[in-house]
N, C-alpha and C positions, 0 to 999 in steps of 0.2 A: 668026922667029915664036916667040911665048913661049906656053905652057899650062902651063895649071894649074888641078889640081880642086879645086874652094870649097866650102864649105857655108854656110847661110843657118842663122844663129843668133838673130835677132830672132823674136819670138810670133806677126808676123803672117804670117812670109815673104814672097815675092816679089810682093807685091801693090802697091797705090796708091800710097801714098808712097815706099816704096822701091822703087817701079818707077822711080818721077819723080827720086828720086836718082842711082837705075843710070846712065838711060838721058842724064838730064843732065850726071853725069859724065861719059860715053863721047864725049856729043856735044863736048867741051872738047877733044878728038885728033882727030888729021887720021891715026893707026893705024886699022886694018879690026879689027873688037873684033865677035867673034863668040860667040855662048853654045851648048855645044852641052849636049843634056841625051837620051839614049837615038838614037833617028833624028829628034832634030829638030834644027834648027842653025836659027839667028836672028841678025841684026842687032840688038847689044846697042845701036845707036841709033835702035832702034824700039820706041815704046811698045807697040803693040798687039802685036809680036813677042815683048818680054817678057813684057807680060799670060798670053799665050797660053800661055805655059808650065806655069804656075798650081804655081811652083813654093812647096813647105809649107816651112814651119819645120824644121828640120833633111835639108831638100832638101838635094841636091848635083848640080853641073853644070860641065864644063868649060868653063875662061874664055882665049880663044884671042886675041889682041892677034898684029897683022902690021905693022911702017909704021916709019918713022922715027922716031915717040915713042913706039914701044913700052915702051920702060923706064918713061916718065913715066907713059905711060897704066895700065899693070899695077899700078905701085906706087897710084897712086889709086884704081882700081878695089879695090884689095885691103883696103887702108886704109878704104874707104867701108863693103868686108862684112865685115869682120872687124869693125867697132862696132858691128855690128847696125844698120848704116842710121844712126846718131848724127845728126844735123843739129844746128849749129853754132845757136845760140839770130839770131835778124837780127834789126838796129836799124832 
């Protein structure tokens, strides 16, 4: 199991589009990708899980990755919040 505490650097925080990011990346691993943030812990591949959090712009929450692609999974997830949510422009 890998963790590690992140913070959400993008204006809007953990809201609509970068929920739809998170929770689409996470769903990309067959890893247990868990968000824990105080006493809540969540399924980072559940939307309404993330929603729920309602985590702000300079939030922080631990990001807990369990499975066989955990390496690939963490380095993505990290990658995706550490750009501020960036989305790649689509053709």
């Amino acid at each position: 199991m890998i963790r590690r505490e992140v913070a959400i650097i993008n204006p809007e925080g953990l809201q609509s589009q970068a929920a739809v990011l998170l929770v689409q990346t996470a769903c990309r691993f067959n890893a247990r990708i868990r968000i824990e943030q105080g006493t809540k812990i969540i399924n980072a591949k559940s939307m309404m899980g993330v929603l729920s959090l309602g985590v702000a712009r300079e939030g922080t929450f631990l990001l807990c990755v369990d499975g066989e692609d955990e390496q690939a999974a963490m380095a993505a997830l990290l990658r995706l919040i550490e750009s501020g949510f960036a989305e790649s422009p689509r053709k």
